[in-house]
KEVEX-862212 format. One line per field, with one value per residue (C-alpha): chain; residue number from 0; x, y, z; residue in one letter. Coordinates in steps of 0.25 Angstrom, whole numbers, padded with zeros to 4 digits. Layout:
N
mido: c(A;...)
bado: c(NUM;...)
x: c(X;...)
y: c(Y;...)
z: c(Z;...)
tortor: c(a;...)
//
This chain:
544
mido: c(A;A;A;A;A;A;A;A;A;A;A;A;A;A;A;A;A;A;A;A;A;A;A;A;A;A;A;A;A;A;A;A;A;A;A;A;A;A;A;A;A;A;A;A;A;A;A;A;A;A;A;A;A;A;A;A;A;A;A;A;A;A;A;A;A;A;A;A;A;A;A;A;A;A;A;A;A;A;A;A;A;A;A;A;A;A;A;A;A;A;A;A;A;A;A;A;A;A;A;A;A;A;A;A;A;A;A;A;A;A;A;A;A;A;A;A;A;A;A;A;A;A;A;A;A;A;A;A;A;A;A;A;A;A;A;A;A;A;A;A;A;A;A;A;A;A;A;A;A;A;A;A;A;A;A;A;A;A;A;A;A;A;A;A;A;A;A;A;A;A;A;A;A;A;A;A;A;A;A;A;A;A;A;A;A;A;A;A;A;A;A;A;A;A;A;A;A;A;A;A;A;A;A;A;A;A;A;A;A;A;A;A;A;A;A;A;A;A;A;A;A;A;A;A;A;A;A;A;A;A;A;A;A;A;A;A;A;A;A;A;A;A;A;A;A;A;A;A;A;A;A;A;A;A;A;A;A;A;A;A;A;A;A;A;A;A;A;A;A;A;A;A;A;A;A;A;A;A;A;A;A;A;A;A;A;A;A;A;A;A;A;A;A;A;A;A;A;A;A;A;A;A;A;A;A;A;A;A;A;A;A;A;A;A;A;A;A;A;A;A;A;A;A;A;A;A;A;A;A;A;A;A;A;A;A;A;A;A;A;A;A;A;A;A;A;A;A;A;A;A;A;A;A;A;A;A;A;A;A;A;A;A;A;A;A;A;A;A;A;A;A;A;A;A;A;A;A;A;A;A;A;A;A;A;A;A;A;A;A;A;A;A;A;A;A;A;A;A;A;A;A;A;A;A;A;A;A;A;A;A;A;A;A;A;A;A;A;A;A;A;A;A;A;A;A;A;A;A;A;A;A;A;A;A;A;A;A;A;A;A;A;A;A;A;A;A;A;A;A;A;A;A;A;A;A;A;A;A;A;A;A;A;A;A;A;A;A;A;A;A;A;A;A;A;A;A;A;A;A;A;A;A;A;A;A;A;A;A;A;A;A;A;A;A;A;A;A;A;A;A;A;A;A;A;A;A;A;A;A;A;A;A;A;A;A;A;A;A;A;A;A;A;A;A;A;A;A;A;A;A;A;A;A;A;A;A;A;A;A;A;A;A;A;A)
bado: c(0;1;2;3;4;5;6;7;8;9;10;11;12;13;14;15;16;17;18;19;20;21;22;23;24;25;26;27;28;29;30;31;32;33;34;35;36;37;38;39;40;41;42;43;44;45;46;47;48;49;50;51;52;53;54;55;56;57;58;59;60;61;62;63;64;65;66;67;68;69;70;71;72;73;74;75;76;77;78;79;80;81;82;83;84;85;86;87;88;89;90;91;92;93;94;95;96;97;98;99;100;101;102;103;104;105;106;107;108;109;110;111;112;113;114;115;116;117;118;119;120;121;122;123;124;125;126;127;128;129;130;131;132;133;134;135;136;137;138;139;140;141;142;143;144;145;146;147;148;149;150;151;152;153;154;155;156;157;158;159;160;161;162;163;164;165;166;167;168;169;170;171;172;173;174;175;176;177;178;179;180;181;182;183;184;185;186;187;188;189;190;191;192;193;194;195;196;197;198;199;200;201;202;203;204;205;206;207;208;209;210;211;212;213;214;215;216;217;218;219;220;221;222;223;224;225;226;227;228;229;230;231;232;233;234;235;236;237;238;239;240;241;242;243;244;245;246;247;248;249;250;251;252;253;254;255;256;257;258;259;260;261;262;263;264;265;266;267;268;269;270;271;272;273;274;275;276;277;278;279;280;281;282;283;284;285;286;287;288;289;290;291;292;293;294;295;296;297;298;299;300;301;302;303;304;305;306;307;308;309;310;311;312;313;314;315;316;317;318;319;320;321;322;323;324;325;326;327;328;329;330;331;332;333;334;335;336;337;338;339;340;341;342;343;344;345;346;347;348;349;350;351;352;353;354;355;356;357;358;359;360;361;362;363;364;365;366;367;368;369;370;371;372;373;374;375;376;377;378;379;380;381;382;383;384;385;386;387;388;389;390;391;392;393;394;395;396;397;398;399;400;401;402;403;404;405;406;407;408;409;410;411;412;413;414;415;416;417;418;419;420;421;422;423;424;425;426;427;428;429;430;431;432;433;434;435;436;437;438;439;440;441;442;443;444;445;446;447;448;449;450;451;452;453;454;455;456;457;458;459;460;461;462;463;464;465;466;467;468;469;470;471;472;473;474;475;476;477;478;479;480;481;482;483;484;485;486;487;488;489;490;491;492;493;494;495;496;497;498;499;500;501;502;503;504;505;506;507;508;509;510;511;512;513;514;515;516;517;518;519;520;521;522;523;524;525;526;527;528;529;530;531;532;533;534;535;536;537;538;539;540;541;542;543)
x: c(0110;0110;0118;0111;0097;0089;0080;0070;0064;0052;0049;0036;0034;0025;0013;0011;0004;0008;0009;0024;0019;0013;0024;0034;0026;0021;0037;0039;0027;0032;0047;0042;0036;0048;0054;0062;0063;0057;0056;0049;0055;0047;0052;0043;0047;0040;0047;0037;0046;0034;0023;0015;0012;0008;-0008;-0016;-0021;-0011;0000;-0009;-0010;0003;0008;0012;0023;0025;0036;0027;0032;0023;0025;0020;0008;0017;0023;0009;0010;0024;0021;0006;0012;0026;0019;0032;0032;0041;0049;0052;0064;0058;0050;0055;0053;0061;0059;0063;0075;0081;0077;0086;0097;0097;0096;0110;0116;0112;0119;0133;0130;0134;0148;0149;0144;0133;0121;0115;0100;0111;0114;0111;0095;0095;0106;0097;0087;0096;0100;0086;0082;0095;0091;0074;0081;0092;0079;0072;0083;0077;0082;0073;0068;0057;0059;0046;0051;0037;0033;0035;0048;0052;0046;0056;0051;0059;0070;0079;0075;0079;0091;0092;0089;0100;0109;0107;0106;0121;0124;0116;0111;0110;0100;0091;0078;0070;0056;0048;0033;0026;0013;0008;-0005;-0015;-0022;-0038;-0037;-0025;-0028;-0013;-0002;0009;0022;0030;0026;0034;0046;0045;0046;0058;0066;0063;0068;0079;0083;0085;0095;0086;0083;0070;0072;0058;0044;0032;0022;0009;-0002;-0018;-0016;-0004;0007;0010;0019;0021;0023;0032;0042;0039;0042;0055;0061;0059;0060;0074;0066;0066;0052;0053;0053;0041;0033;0017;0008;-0006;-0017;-0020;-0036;-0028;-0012;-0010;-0011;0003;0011;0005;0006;0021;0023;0017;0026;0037;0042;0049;0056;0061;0065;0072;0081;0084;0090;0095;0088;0085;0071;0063;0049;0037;0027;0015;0004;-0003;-0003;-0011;-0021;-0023;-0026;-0036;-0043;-0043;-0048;-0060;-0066;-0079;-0086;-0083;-0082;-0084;-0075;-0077;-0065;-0070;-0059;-0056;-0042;-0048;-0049;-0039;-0046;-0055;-0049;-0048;-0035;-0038;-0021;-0026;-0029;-0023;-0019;-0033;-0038;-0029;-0032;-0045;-0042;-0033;-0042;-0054;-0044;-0041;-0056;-0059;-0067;-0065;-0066;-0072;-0066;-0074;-0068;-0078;-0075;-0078;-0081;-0093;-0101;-0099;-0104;-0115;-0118;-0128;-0117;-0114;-0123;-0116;-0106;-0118;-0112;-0099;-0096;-0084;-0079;-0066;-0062;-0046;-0034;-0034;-0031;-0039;-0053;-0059;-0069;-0068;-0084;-0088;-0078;-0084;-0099;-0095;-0091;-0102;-0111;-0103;-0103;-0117;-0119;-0111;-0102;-0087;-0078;-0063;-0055;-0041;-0035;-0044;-0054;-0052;-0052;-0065;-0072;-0069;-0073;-0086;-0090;-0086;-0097;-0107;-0107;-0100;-0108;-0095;-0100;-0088;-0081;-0068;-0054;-0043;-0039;-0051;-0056;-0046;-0058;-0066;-0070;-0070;-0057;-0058;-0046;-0035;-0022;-0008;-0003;0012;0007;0000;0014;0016;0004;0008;0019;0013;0021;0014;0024;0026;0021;0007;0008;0014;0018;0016;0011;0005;-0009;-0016;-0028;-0041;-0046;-0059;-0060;-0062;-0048;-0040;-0049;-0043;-0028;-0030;-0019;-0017;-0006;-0005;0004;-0002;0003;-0003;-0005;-0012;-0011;-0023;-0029;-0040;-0042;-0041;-0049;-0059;-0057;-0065;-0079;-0075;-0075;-0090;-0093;-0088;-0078;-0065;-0052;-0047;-0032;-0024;-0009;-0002;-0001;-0017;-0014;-0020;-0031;-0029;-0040;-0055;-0069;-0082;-0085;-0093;-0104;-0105;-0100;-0093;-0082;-0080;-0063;-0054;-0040;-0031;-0019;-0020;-0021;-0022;-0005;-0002;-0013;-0007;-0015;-0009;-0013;-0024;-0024;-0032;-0042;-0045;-0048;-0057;-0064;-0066;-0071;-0081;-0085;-0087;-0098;-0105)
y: c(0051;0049;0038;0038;0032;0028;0016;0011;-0004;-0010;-0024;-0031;-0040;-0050;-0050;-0044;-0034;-0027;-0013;-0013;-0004;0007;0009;0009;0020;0026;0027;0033;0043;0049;0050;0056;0065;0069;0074;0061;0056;0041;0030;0015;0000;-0011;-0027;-0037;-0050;-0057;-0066;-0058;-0047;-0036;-0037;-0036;-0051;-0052;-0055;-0043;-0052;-0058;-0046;-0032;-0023;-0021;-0006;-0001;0008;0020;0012;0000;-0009;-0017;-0017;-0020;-0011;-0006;0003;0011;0014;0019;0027;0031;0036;0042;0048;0042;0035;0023;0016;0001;0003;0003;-0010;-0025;-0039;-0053;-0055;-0042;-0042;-0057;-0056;-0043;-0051;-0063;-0053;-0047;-0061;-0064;-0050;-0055;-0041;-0049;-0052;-0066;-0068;-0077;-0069;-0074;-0071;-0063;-0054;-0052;-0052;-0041;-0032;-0032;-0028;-0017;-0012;-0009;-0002;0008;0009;0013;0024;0029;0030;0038;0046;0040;0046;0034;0023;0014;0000;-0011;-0027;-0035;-0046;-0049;-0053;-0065;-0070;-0077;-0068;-0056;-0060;-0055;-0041;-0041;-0046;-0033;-0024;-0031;-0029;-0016;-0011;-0017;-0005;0004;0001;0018;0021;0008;0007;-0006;-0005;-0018;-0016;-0027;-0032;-0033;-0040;-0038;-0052;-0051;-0061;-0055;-0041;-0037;-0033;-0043;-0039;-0054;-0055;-0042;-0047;-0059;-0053;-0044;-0056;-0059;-0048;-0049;-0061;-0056;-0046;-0034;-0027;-0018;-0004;0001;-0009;-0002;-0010;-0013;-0016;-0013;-0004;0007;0000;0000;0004;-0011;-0017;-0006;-0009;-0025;-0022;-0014;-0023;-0037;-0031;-0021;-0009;0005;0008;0020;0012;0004;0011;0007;0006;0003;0000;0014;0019;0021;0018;0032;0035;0027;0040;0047;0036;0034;0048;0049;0038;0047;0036;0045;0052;0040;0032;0046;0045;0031;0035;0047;0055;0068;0071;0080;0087;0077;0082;0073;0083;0075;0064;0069;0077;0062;0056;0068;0067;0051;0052;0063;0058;0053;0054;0041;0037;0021;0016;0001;-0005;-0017;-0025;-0041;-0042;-0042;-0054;-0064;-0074;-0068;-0057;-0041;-0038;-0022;-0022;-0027;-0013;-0005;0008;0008;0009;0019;0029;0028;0033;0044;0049;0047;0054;0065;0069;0066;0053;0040;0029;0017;0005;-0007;-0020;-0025;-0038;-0038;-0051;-0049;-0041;-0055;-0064;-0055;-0045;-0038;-0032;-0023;-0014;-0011;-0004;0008;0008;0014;0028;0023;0011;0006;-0004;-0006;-0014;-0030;-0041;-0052;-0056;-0058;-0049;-0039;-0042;-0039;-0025;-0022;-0024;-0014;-0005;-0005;-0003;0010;0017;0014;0017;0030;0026;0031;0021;0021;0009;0006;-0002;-0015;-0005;0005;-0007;-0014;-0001;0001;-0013;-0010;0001;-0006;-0016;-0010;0005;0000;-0013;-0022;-0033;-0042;-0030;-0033;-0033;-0045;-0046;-0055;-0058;-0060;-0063;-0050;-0042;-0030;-0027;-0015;-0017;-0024;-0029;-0019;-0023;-0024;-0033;-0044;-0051;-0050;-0058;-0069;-0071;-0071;-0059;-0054;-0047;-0032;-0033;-0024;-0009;-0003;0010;0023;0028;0043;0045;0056;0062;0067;0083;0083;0067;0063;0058;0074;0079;0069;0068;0085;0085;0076;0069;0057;0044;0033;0018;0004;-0008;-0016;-0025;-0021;-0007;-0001;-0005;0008;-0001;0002;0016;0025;0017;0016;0031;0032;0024;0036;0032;0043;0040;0049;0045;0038;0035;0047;0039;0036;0020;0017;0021;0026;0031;0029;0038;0040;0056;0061;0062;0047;0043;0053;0045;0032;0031;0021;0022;0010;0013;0015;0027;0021;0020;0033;0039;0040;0046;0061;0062;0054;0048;0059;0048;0041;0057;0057;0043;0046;0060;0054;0044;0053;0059;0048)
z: c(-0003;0012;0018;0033;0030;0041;0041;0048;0048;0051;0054;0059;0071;0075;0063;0049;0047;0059;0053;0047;0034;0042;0053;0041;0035;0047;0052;0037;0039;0052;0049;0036;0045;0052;0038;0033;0021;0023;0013;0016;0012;0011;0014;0011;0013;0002;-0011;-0020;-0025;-0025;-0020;-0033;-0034;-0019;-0017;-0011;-0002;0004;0004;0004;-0006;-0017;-0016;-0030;-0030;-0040;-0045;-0048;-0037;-0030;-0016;-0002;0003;0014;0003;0000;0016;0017;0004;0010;0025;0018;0006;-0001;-0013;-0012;-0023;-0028;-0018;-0007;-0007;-0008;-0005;-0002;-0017;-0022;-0015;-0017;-0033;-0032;-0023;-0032;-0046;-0041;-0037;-0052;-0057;-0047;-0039;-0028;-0035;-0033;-0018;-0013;-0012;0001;0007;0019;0016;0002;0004;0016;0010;-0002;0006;0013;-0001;-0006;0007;0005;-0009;-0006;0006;-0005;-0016;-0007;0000;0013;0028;0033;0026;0032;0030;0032;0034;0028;0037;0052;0059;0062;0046;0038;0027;0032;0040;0028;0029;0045;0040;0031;0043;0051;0042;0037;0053;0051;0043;0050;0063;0068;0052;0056;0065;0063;0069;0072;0070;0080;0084;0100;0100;0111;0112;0115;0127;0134;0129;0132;0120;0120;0116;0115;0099;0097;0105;0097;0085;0089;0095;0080;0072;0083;0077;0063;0070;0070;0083;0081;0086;0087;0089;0083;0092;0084;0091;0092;0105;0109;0115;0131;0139;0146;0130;0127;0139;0134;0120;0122;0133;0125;0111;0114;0109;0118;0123;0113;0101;0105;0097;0099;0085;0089;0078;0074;0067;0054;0050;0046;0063;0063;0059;0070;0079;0078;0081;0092;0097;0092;0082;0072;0084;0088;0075;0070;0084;0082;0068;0073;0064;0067;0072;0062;0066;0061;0052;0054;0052;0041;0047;0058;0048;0042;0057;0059;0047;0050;0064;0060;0048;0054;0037;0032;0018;0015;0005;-0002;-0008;-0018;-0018;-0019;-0010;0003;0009;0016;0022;0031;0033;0024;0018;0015;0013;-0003;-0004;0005;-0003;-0006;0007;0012;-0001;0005;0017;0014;0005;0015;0027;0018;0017;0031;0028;0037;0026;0029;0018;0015;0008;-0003;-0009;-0025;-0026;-0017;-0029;-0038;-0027;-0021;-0032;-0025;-0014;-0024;-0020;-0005;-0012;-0010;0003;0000;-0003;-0013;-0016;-0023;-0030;-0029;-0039;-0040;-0050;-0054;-0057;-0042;-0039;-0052;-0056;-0042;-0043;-0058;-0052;-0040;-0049;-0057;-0045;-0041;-0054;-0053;-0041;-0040;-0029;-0029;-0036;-0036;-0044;-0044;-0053;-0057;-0050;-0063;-0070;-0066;-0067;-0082;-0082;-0075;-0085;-0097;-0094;-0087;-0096;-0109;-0110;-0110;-0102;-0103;-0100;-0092;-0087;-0095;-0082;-0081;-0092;-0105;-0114;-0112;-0125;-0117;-0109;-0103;-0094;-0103;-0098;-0102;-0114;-0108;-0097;-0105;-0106;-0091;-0089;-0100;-0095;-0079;-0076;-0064;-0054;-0056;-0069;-0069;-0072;-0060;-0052;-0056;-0069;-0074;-0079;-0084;-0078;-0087;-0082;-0076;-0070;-0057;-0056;-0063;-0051;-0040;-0044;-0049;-0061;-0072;-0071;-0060;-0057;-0050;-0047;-0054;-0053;-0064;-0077;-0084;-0090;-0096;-0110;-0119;-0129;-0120;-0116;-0126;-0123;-0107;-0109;-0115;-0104;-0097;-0091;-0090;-0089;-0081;-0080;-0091;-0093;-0099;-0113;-0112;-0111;-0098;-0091;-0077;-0072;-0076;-0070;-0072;-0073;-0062;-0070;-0070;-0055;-0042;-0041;-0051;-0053;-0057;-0058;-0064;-0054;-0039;-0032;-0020;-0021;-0019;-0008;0006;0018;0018;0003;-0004;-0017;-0024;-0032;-0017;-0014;-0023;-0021;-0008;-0011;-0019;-0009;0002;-0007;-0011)
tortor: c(x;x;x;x;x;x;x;x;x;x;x;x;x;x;x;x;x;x;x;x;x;x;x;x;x;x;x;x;x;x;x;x;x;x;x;x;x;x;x;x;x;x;x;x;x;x;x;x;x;x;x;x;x;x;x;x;x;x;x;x;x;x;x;x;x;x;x;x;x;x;x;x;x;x;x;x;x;x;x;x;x;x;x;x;x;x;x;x;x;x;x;x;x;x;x;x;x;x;x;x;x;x;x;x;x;x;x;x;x;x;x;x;x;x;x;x;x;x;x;x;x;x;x;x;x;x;x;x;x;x;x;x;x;x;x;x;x;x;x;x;x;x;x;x;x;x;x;x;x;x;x;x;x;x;x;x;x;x;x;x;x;x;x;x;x;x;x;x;x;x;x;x;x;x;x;x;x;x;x;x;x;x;x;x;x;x;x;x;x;x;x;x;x;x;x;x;x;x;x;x;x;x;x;x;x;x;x;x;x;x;x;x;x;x;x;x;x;x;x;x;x;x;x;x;x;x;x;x;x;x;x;x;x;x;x;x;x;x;x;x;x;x;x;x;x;x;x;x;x;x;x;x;x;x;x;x;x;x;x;x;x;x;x;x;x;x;x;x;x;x;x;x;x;x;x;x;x;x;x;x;x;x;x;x;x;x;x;x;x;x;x;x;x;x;x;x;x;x;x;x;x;x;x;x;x;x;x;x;x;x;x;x;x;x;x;x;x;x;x;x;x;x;x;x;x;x;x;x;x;x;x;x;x;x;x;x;x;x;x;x;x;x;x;x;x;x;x;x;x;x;x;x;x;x;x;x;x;x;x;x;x;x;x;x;x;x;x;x;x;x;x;x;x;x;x;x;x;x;x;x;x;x;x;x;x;x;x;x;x;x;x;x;x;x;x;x;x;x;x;x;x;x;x;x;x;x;x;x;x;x;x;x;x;x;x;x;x;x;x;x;x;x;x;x;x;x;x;x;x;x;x;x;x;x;x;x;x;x;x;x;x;x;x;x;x;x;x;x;x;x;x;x;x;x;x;x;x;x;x;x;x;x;x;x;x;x;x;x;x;x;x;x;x;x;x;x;x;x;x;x;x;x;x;x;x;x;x;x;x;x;x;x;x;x;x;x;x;x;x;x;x;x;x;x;x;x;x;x;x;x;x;x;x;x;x;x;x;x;x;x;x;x;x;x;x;x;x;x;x;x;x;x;x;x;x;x;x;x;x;x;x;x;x;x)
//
């Protein structure tokens, strides 16, 4: 075990939102590069102690980890630009942390002293951190502060910085990842909201030693020189991050700033040769892909008031676009609405327009007829289809009433009553749900399934034996199963012991590409290597 780690912080100024998640893992990617061995920590300041619970909406898409916790979508992108798969360790919340400060006050592990928010909260914090870099034999580990400075939110976790650079100061780098607007009437970059927010983190103790300055255009000489004289930063470590035609240019764009180099000297880490040669094979095939490939995703967790929240499905998207990149395609993703198709019935038929569509996971009864009639419409229209999760489901549901006859048909998700329930709650959960046992409950993480020779999805994956992550409650029912199958459906992937149904198709002889899979791929593409059933989807799309 090595005793010397290194870590490096990063911390947000002046807005949310302001690209925290992608420096973090952009920083991982190009030290990666360099030949060490990097690992990722995420804080969010939230009482929730996952992020399971929190409304799609509101908080962006919940990434699943192979362990089965649920986390905060900045872990699918340290895990897409690492190519790492990180463990429960690594990610944690207010809640997490002051329900395992007040479970050890309650065991006496604090032999008899008062247990006070400093600084028993930010040790605990320090202690997981050590823990996730020891787990993963880590010579740097990447730390990411949710929310902005100067919140009352996270003002603990600066605390945990301060104190740990205590320990440490030469094995501690914290980067500040702020905002210059260019207002339209003065048409200038104004740094004074950055040197607010680092007077601010100044206050809790923590002085930042580089600013990653986010903003639409490259940053200039005359804002550097501003920014290093009123925030106490070197010129050098004003690092500029202008708005880039797709997140995986960050990388490159570090580089060419030499921000490994430099992040390396500052721990005094040797320098290794970079490899970043994939990375620049990715942004070739990015910028030359002139054939595009139109992608719908039918969804329901889009709008927040007038605005589109395409962070609901943000692992989605991305699959699409590695898969697209890999096969030189320039995608073009458009959001579709389900409830549309129950409104207005007859825009069902511009799904024509798309070359594939698909239909991601959800909970809840809002917008499923409109999903079950576009599925119907694509499997009769021979248009590619991929469905995860409650997209599997609503297509078993789809041929169960529209091939098999079953015309009350449905999920008990939705409708208790239904004589035909296709898709059935697991047995071992039903108590969960008497007794309104919500959080971290659902089947979660990583489980096996088999794969059937000669279906689409043994032709994708190419062997027969896979692990995938889910996320879900309900199943396909196996009373069910053999008349599905005369219908014609195959399923293509089941559990290893035959009690659950992973993966459903319609041969090629019925449809190109009509695939549903009841766990989520999406979790475990990343842009040097596509997910092989997005491959296929978009394979298939490209065609049509």
């Amino acid at each position: 075990m090595k005793n010397n780690r290194k870590y490096i912080f990063v911390v947000g100024g002046v807005m949310s939102g302001v690209g925290k998640g992608i420096t973090a893992s952009s920083i991982g990617a190009i030290l990666k590069a360099r030949g060490f061995n990097v690992t990722a920590v995420k804080i969010d300041p939230y009482i929730n102690v996952d992020a399971g619970t929190m409304n799609p909406v509101e908080h962006g898409e919940t990434f699943v980890l192979e362990s089965g916790l649920e986390t905060d979508q900045d872990m699918g992108n340290y895990e897409r630009f690492m190519g790492i798969t990180l463990p429960s360790e690594n990610y944690m919340t207010t809640g997490s942390v002051y329900e395992a400060v007040i479970h050890n006050e309650r065991n006496l592990e604090y032999k008899g002293k008062c247990v006070q928010v400093v600084p028993h909260i930010p040790l605990e914090v320090i202690s997981r951190i050590k823990k996730a870099a020891d787990k993963a034999n880590a010579d740097i580990t990447i730390v990411e502060i949710g929310g902005t400075v100067g919140e009352y939110e996270n003002i603990l976790f600066m605390e945990a910085i301060r104190l740990f650079k205590i320990k440490a100061p030469e094995d501690i780098i914290t980067i500040m990842v702020s905002y210059l607007p260019i207002p339209h009437a003065s048409g200038e970059m104004k740094t004074k909201p950055t040197q607010h927010a680092v007077r601010t983190l100044n206050g809790t103790g923590v002085q930042p030693d580089f600013i990653i300055a986010r903003s639409e255009t490259f940053l200039d000489q005359k804002r550097k020189e501003k920014i290093s004289l009123f925030c106490n930063v070197p010129e050098k470590y004003v690092i500029s991050a202008p708005d880039a035609s797709s997140v995986y240019e960050v990388p490159i764009n570090f580089e060419r700033d030499d921000l490994s180099r430099l992040l390396l000297k500052k721990l005094g880490l040797k320098y290794k040769k970079t490899d970043l040669k994939k990375w620049y094979e990715l942004m070739e095939n990015i910028k030359n892909s002139k054939e595009k490939v139109k992608i719908g995703i039918v969804g329901k967790y889009f709008g927040t008031g007038d605005f589109i929240l395409s962070d609901s499905y943000i692992s989605v998207i991305e699959a699409i676009k590695h898969a697209a990149y890999q096969l030189k395609l320039k995608p073009e993703i458009d959001w579709i609405n389900s409830e549309l198709f129950e409104k207005e019935p007859e825009k069902i038929a511009n799904l024509k327009e798309f070359d594939g569509i698909i239909i991601p996971g959800g909970f809840g009864s809002r917008g499923i007829e409109g999903k079950i009639a576009a599925v119907q419409y694509l499997r009769e229209n021979k248009i590619p289809f991929l469905g995860l999760c409650y997209g599997m489901q609503v297509a078993v549901i789809e041929v169960a009433r529209n091939i098999l006859g079953l015309k009350d048909a449905h999920t008990t998700e939705i409708n208790r009553r239904t004589k035909n329930p296709v898709i059935d709650i697991i047995p071992e959960q039903k108590k969960n749900l008497e007794d309104s046992n919500y959080g971290a409950t659902m089947r979660l993480g990583a489980y096996p399934a088999l794969l059937k020779k000669g279906t689409v999805a043994f032709g994708a994956y190419k062997k027969n034996k896979i692990s995938e992550r889910h996320r879900h409650r309900w199943e396909v029912n196996l009373a069910f199963k053999e008349r599905l199958e005369k219908a014609g459906l195959i399923f293509s992937g089941t559990s290893p012991d035959g009690k659950f149904m992973e993966i459903t198709e319609l041969p090629k002889t019925m449809h190109p590409f009509f695939l549903g899979t009841q766990f989520h791929p999406e979790l475990q593409s990343n842009p040097l290597t596509s997910h092989p059933l997005f491959l296929e989807f978009i394979k298939a799309a490209a065609k049509k």
